[in-house]
Backbone bond lengths (Angstrom), bond angles and torsions (degrees), N, CA, C in turn:
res aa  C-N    CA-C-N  psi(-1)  N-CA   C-N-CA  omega(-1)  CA-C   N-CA-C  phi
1 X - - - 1.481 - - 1.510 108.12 -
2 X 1.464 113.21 136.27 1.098 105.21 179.13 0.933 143.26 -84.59
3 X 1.556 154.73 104.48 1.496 148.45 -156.10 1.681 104.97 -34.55
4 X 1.624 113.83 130.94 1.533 119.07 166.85 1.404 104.73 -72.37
5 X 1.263 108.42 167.53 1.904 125.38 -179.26 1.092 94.31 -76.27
6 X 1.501 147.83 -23.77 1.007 111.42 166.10 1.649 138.48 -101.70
7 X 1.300 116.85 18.29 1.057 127.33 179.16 1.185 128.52 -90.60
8 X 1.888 133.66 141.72 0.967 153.70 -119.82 2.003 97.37 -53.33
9 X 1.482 117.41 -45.61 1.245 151.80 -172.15 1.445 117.99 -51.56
10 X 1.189 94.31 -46.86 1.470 122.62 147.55 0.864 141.62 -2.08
11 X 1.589 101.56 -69.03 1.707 130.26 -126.25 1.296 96.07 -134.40
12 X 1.628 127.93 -16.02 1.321 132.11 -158.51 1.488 130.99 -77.19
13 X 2.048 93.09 -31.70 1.508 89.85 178.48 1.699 85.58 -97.82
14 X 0.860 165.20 57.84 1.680 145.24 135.13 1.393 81.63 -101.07
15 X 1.274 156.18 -33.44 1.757 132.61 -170.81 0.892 113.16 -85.16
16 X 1.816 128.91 -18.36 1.448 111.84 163.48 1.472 120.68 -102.48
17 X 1.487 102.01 23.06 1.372 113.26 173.61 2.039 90.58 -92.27
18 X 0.802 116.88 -35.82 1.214 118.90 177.73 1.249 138.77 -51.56
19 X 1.870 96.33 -68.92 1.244 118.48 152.97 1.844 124.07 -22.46
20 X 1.773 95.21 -59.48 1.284 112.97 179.21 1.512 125.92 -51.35
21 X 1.857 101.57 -46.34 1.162 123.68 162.34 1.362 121.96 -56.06
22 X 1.171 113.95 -34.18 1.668 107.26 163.39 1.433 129.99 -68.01
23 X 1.536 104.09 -46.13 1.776 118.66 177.27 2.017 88.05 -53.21
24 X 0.841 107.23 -69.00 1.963 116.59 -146.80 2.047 69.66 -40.09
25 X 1.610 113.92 -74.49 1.855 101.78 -165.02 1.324 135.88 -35.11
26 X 1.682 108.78 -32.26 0.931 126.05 178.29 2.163 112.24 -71.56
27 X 1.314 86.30 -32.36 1.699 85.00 -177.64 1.258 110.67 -85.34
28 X 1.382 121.44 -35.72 1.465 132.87 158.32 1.659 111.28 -35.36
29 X 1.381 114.21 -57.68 0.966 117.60 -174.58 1.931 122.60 -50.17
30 X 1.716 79.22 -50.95 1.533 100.22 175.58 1.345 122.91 -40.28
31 X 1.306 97.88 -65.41 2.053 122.65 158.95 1.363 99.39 -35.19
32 X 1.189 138.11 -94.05 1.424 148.62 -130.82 1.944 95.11 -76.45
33 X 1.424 115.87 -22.83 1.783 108.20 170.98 1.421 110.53 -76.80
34 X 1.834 102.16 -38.02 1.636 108.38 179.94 1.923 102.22 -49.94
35 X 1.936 109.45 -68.43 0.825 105.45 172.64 1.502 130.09 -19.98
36 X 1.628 113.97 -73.79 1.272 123.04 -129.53 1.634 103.41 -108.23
37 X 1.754 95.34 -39.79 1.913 106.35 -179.19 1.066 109.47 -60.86
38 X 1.588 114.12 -58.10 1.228 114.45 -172.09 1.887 124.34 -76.73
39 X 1.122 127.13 -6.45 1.475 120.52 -133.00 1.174 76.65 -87.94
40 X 1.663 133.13 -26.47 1.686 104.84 -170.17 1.989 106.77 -61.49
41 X 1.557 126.17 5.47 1.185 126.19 178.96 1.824 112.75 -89.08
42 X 0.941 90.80 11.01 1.690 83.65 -175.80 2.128 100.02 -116.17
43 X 1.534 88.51 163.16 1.324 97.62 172.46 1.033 141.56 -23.50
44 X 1.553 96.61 -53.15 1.713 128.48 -165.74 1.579 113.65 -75.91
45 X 1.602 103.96 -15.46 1.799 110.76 -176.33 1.272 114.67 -121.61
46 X 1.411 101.19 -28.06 1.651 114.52 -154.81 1.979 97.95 -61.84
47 X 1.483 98.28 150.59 1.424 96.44 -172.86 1.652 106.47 -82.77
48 X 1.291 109.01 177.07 1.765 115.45 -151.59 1.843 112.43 -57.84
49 X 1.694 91.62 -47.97 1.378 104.21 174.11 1.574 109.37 -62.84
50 X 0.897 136.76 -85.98 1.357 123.29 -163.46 1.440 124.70 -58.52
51 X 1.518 104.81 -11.41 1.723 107.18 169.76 1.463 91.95 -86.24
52 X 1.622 148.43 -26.58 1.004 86.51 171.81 2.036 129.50 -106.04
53 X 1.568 99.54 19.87 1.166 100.74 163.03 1.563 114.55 -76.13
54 X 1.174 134.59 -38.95 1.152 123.30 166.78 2.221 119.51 -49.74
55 X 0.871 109.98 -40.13 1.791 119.90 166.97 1.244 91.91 -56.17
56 X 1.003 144.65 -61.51 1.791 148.63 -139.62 1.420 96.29 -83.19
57 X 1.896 111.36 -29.92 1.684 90.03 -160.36 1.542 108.07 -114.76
58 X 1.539 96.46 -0.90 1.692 111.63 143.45 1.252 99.31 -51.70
59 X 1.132 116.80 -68.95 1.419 119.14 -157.53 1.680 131.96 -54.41
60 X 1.125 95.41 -41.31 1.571 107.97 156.65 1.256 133.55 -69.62
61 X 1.579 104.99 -31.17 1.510 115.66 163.82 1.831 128.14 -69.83
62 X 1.382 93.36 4.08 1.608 97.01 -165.53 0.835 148.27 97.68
63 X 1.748 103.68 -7.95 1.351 129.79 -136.12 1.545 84.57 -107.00
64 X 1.620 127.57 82.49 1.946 98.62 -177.75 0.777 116.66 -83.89
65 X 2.166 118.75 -50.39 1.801 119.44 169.41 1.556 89.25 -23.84
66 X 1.129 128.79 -106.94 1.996 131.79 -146.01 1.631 96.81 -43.40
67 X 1.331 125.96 -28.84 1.311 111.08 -179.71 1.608 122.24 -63.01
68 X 1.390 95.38 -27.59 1.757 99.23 -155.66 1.664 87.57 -107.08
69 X 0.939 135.29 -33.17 1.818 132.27 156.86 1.334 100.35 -30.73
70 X 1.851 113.19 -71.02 1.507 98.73 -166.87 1.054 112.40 -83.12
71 X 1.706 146.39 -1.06 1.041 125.45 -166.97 1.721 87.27 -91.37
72 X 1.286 116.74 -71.66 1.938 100.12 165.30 1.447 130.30 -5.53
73 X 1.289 114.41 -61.29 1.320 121.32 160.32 1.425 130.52 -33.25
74 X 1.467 101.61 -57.88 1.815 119.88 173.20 1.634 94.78 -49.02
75 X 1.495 122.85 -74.78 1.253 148.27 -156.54 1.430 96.83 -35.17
76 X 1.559 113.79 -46.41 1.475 122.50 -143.09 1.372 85.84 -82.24
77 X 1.609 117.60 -55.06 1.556 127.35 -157.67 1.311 116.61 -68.97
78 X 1.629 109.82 -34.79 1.178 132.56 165.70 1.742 145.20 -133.77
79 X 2.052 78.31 96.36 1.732 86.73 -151.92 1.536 121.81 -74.64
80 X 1.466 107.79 10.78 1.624 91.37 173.60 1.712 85.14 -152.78
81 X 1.684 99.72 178.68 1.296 117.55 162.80 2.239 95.63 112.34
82 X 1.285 98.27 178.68 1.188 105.94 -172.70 1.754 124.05 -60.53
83 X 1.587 107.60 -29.95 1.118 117.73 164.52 1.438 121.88 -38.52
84 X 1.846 84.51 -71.72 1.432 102.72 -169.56 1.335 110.16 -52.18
85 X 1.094 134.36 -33.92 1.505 125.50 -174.05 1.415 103.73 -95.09
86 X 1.205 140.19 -32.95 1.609 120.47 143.97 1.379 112.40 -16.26
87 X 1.228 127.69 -85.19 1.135 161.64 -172.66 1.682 119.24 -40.93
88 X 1.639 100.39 -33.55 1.413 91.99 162.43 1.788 122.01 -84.90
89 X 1.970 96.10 -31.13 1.804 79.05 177.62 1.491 115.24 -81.04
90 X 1.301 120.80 1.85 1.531 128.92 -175.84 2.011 85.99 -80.03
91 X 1.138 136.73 -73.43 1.327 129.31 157.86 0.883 127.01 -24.06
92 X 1.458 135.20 -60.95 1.548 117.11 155.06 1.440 116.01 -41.15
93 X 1.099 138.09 -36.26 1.497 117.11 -163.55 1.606 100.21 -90.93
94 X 1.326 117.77 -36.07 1.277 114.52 175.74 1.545 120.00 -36.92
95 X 1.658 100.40 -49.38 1.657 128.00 -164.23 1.455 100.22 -71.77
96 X 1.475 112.32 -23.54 1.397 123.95 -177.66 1.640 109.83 -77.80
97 X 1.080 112.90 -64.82 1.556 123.22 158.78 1.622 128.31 -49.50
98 X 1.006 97.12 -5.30 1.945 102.87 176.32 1.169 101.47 -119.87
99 X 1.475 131.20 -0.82 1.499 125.52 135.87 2.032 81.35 92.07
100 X 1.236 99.20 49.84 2.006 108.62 157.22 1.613 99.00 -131.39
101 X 1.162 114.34 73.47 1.349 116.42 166.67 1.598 124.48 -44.48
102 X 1.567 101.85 -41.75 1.770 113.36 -171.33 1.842 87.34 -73.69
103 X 1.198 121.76 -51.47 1.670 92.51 -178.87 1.390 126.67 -77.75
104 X 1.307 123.83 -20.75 1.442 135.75 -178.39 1.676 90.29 -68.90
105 X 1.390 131.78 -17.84 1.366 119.34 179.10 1.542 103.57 -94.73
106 X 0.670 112.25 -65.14 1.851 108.77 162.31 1.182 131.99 -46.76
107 X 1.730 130.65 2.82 0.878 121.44 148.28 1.596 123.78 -92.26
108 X 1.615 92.27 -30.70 1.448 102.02 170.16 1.745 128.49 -54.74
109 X 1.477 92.63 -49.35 1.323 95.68 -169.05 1.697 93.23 -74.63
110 X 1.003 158.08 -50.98 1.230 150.69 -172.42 1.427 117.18 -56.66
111 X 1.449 127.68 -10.45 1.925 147.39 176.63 1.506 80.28 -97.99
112 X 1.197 150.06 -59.93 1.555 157.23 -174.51 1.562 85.47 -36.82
113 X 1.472 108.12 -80.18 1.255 105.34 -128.15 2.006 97.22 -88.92
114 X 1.579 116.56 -11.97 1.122 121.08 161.18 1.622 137.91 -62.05
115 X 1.310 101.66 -41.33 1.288 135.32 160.43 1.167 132.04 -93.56
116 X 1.026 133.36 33.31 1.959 135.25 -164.39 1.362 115.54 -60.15
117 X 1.598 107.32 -4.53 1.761 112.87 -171.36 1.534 93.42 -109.08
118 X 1.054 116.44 -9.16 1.626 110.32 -149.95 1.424 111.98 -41.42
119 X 1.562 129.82 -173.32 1.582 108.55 179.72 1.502 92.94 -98.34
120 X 1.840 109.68 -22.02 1.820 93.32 -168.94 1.430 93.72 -117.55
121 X 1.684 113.97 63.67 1.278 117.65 171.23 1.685 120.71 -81.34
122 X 1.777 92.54 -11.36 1.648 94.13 -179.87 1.169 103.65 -91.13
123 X 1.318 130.50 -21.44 1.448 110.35 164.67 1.429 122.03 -66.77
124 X 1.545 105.07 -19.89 1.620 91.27 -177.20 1.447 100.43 -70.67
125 X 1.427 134.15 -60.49 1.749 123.92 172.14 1.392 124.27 -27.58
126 X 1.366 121.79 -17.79 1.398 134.60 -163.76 1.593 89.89 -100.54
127 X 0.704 125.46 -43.53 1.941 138.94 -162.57 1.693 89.13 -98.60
128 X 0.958 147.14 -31.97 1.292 134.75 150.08 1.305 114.84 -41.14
129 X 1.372 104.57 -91.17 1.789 111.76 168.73 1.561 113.22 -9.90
130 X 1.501 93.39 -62.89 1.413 85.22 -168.14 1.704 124.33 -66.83
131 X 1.227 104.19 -17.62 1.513 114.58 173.04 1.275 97.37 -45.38
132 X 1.331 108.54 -83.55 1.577 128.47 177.34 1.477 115.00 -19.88
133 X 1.344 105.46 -61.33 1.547 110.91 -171.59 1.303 98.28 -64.52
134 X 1.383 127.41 -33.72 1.606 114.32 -167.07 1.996 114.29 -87.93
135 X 1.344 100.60 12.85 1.614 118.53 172.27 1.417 131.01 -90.32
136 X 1.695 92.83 -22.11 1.390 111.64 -170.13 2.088 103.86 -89.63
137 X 1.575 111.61 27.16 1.700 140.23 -171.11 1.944 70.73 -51.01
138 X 1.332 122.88 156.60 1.232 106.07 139.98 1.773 106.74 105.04
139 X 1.172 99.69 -40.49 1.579 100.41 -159.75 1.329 127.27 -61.94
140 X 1.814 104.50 -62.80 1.543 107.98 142.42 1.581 139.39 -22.90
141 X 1.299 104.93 -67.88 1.688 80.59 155.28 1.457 152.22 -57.58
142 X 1.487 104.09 -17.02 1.820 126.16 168.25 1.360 104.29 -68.72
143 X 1.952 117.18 -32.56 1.219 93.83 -159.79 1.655 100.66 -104.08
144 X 1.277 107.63 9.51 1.858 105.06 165.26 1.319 121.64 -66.48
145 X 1.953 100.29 -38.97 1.611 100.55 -172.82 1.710 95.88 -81.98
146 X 1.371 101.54 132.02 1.520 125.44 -169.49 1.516 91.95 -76.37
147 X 1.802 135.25 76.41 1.334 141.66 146.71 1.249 148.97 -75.68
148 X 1.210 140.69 102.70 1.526 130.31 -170.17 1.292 95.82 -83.34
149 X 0.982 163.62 -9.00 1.121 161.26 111.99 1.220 115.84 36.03
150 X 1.892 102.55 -72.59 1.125 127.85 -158.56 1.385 104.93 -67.37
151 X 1.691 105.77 168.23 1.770 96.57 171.10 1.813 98.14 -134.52
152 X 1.388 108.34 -176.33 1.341 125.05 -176.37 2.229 96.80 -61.25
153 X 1.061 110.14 -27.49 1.638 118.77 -152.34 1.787 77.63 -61.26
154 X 1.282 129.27 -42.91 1.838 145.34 -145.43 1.575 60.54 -70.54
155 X 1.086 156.19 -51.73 1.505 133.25 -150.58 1.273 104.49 -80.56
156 X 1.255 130.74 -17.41 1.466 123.04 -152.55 1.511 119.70 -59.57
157 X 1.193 108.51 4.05 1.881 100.77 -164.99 1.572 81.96 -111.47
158 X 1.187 122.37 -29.67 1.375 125.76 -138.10 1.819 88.33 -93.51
159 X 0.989 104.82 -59.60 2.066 116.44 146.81 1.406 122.02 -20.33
160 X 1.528 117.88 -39.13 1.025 119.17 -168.06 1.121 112.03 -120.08
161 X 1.557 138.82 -24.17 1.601 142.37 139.44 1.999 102.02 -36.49
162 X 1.299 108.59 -72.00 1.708 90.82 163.40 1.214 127.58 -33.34
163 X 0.992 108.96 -75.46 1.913 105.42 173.46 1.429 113.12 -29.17
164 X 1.332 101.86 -79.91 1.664 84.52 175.60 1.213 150.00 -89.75
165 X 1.756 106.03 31.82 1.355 95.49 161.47 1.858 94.20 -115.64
166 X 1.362 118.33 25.96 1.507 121.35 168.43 1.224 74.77 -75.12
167 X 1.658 120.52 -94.01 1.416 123.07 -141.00 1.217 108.67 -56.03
168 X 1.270 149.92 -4.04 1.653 137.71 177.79 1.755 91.32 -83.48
169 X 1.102 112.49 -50.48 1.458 108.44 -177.49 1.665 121.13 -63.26
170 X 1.656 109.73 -32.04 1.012 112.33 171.29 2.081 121.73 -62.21
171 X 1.448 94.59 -43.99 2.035 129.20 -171.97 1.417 90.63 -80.09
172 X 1.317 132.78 -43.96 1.532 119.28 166.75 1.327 138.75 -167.40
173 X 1.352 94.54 90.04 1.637 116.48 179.82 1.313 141.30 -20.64
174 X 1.471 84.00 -32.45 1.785 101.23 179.82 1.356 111.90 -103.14
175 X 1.518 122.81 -4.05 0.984 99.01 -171.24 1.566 111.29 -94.20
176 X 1.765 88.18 166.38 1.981 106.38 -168.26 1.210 101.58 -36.28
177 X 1.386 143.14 -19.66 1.417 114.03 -165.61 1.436 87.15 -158.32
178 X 1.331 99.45 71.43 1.926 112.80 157.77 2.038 89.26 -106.27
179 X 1.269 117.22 -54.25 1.353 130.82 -169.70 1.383 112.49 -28.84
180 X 1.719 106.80 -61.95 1.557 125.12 166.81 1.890 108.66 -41.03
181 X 0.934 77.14 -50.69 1.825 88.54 -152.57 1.629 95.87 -70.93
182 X 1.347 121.79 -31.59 1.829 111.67 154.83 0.881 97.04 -28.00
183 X 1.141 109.47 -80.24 1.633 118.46 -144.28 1.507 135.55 -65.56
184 X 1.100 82.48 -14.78 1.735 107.43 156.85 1.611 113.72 -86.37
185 X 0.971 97.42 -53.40 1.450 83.87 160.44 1.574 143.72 -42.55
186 X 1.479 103.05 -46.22 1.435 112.63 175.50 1.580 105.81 -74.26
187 X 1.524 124.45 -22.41 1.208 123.78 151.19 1.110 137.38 -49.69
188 X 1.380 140.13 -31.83 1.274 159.36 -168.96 1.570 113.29 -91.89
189 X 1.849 102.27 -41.66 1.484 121.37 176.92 1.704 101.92 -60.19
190 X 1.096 108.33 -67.76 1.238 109.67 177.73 1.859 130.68 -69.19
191 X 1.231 105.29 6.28 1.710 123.35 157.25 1.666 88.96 -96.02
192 X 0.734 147.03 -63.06 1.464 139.09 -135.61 1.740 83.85 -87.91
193 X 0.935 125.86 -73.67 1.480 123.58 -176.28 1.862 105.00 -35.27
194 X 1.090 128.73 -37.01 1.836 143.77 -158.77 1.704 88.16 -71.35
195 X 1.319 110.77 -61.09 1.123 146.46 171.84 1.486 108.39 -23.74
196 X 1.864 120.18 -72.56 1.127 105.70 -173.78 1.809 113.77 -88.35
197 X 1.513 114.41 4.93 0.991 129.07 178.70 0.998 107.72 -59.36
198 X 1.718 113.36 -59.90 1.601 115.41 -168.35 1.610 116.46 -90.98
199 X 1.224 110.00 2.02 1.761 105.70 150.89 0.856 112.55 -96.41
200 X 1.590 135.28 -18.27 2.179 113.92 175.92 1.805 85.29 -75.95
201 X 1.076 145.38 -32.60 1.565 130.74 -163.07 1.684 92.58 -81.69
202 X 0.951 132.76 -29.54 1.366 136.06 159.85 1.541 116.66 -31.91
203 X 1.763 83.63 -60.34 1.868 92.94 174.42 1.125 121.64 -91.15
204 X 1.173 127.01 2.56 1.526 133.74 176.88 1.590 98.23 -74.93
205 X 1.711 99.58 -63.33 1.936 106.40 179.19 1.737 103.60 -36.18
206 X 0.908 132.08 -27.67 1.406 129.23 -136.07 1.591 103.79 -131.31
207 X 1.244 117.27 -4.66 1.630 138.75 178.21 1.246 105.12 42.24
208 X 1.290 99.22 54.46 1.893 114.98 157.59 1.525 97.39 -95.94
209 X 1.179 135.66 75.70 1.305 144.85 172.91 1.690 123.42 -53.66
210 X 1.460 105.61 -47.86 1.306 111.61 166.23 0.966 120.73 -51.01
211 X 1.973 121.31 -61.68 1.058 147.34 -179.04 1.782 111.11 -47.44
212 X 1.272 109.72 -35.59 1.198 129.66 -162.91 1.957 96.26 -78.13
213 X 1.526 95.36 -59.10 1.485 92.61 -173.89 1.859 127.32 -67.37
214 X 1.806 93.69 -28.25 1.429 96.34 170.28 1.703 113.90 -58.45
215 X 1.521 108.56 -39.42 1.581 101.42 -163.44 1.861 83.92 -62.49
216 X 1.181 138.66 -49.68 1.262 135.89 -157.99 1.367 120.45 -40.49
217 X 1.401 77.94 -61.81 1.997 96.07 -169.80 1.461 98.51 -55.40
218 X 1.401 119.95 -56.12 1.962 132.69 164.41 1.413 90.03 -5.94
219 X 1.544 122.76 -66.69 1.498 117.47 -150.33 1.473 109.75 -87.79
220 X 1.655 113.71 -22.67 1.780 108.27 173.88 1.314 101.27 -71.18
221 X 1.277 133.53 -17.80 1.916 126.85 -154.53 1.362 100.79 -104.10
222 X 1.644 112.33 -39.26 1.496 96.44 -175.10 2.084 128.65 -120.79
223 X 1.888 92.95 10.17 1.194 105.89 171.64 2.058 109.05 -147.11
224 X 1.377 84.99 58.42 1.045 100.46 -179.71 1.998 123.10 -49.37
225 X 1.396 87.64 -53.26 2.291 103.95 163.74 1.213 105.02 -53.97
226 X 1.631 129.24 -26.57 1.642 111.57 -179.30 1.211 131.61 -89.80
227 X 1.408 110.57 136.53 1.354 120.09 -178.14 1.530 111.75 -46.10
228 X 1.249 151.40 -1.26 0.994 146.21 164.86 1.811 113.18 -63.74
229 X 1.377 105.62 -35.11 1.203 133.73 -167.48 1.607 109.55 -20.91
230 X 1.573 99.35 -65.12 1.603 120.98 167.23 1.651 126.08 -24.37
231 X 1.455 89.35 -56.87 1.715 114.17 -174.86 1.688 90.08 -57.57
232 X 1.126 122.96 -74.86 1.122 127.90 -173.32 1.524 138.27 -41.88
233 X 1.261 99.64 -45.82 1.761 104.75 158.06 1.782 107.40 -63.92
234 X 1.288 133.67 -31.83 1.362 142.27 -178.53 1.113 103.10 -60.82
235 X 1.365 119.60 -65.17 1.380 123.83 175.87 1.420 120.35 -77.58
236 X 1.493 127.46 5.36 1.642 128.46 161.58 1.670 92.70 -86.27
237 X 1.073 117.97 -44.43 1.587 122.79 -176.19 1.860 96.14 -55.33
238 X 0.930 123.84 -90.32 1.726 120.76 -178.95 1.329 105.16 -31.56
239 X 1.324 132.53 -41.81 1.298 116.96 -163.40 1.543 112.98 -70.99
240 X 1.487 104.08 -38.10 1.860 124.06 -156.94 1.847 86.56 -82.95
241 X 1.672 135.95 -32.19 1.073 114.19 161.70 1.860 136.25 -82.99
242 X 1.188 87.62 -6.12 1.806 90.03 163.90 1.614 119.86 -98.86
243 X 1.591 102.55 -5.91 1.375 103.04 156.55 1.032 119.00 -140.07
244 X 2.234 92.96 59.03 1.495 115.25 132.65 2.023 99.55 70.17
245 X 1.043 111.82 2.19 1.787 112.20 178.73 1.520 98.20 -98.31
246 X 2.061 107.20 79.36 1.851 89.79 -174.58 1.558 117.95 -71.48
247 X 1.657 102.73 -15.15 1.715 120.86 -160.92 1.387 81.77 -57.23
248 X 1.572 130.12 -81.17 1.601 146.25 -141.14 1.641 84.44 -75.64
249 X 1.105 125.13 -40.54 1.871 101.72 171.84 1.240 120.87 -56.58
250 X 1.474 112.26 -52.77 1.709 103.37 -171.80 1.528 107.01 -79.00
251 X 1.430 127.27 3.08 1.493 117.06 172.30 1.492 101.12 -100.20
252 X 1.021 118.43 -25.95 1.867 119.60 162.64 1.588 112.32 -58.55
253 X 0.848 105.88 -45.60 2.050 115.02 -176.12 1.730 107.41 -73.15
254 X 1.598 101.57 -25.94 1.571 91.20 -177.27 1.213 75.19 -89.50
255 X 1.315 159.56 -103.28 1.511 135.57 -118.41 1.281 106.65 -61.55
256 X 1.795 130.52 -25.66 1.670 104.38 154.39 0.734 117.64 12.53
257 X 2.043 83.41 -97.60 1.760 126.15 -155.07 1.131 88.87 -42.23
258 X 1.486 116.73 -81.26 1.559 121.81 -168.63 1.584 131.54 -5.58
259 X 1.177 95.07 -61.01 1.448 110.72 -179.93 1.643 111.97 -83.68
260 X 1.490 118.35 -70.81 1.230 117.61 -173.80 1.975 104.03 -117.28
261 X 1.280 94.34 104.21 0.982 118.69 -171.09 1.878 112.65 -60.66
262 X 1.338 93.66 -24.04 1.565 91.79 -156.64 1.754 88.19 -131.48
263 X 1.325 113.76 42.96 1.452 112.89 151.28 1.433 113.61 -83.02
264 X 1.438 109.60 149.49 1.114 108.70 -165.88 1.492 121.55 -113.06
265 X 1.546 96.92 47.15 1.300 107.92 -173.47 1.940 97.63 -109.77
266 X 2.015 98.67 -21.06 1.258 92.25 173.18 1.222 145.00 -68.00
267 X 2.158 99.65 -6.87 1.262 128.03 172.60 1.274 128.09 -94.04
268 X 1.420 109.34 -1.89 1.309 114.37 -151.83 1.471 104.19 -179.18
269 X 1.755 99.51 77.27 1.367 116.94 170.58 1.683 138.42 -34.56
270 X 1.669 111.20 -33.47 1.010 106.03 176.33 1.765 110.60 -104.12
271 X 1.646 116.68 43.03 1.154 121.79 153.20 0.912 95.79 -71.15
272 X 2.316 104.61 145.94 1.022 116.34 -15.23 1.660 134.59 -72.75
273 X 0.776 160.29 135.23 1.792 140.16 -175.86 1.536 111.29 -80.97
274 X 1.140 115.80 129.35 1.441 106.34 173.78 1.603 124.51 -84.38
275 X 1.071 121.59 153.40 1.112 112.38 31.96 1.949 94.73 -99.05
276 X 1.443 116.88 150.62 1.364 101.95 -172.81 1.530 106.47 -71.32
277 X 1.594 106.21 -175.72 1.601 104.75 -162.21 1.843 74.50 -143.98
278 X 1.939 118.36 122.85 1.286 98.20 -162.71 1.593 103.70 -99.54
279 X 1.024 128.83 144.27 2.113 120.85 177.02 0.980 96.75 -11.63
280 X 1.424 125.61 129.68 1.759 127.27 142.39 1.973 98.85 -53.07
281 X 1.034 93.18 145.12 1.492 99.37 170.33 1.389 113.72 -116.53
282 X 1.123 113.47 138.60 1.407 114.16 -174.65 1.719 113.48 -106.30
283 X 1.227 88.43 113.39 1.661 121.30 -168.62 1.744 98.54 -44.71
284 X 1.614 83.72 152.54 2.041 95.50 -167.22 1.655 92.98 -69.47
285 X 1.759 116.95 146.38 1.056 105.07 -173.15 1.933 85.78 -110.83
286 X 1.310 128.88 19.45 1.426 105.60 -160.59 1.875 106.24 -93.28
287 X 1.448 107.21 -171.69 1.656 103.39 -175.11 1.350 104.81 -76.72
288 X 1.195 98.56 161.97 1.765 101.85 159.52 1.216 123.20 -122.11
């Protein structure tokens, strides 16, 4: 017998045609608030001020990838005014802290060279430096293993973190963070001085004598305050007597004594001994 039109059987697929028809509106709906309610919350809409408190509190949170997305974002949407240049050295430091040195330098130097008056232009030189200084990851251990190998270029970051925290200190004396950036400095002097120490002893082992005395003198002429200093007249002294120059040896050995009385090359002629063993250096302890 055949089911009547109006019985339960009937009736069954138009109610879950219904049913269905309701879920699909309801998800539609869902979509189109995600879309439409919310979108003034994202990057791409959000107005200037609160996009860039949201970048900032990435930023404080740790958060740099999301920091340097939205602060880019701001930059892009909004290319000038006080923000925006907030916003680029707040990006540099982000870019600095998420460990992209090559862009944290390209954003910097381009706020540098856009802004040269800015009021917090000495922090950008300071936040340079520190790029730099934070490149040189690595170095200390290159410069334990005693390599001729190596060349002056292994200095280049370490060269150029000096530079610019000379000129911030030089461009402004007073400012909050010339003090820091000494002190990094005298850090760097004395890596870079360690540096040419343990390649003239390189060439000393190896009776590259010339080679040996140029890296030397390098370190009396241009890091004269560093404790390396010593090593270096010691080893201009060995070099200038195996190539037979006794005059410039024994006037090298008296300014030794002179100076560092209690090197111990004055006791013990065939300092250094190989294989040499170079200063541990004790790593910069300041903030970054």
């Amino acid at each position: 017998m055949r089911p009547s039109s109006g019985s339960p059987t009937s009736s069954l697929f138009p109610l879950r045609a219904a049913r269905l028809l309701a879920v699909f509106a309801l998800i539609m709906a869902v979509s189109a608030c995600s879309m439409f309610g919310h979108k003034g919350n994202t990057i791409d809409t959000m107005p200037l001020e609160p996009l860039y408190n949201r970048a900032h509190s990435f930023l404080e949170a740790g958060n740099y990838s999301g920091a340097s997305r939205a602060f880019q974002r701001l930059i892009a949407r909004f290319p000038s005014g006080p923000y925006n240049e907030q916003a680029q050295l707040e990006l540099a430091y982000a870019q600095y802290k998420d460990n992209q040195p090559d862009e944290a330098s390209s954003t910097i130097n381009r706020f540098i060279k856009t802004y040269p008056a800015h009021k917090h232009v000495d922090y950008a030189y300071y936040l340079r430096g520190l790029i730099n200084f934070g490149r040189t990851t690595g170095f200390v251990e290159r410069l334990t293993k005693s390599s001729g190998g190596q060349s002056r270029r292994d200095q280049g970051y370490n060269l150029q973190a000096f530079d610019d925290f000379s000129e911030l200190s030089r461009r402004f004396p007073d400012s909050a963070y010339t003090a820091d950036a000494r002190q990094r400095m005298i850090h760097l002097r004395n890596l870079l001085a360690q540096y040419e120490i343990n390649v003239a002893e390189f060439y000393l082992r190896n009776k590259a004598y010339v080679a040996a005395a140029d890296r030397s003198q390098y370190v009396v002429e241009h890091y004269q305050q560093a404790p390396q200093t010593g090593d270096a007249l010691a080893i201009l002294t060995r070099s200038y007597l195996s190539l037979d120059r006794k005059d410039l040896a024994t006037q090298t050995r008296e300014v030794l004594a002179m100076n560092y009385p209690q090197h111990p090359y004055l006791t013990d002629p065939k300092w250094p001994h190989p294989p040499s063993l170079v200063r541990k250096l004790i790593p910069f302890s300041g903030h970054h």
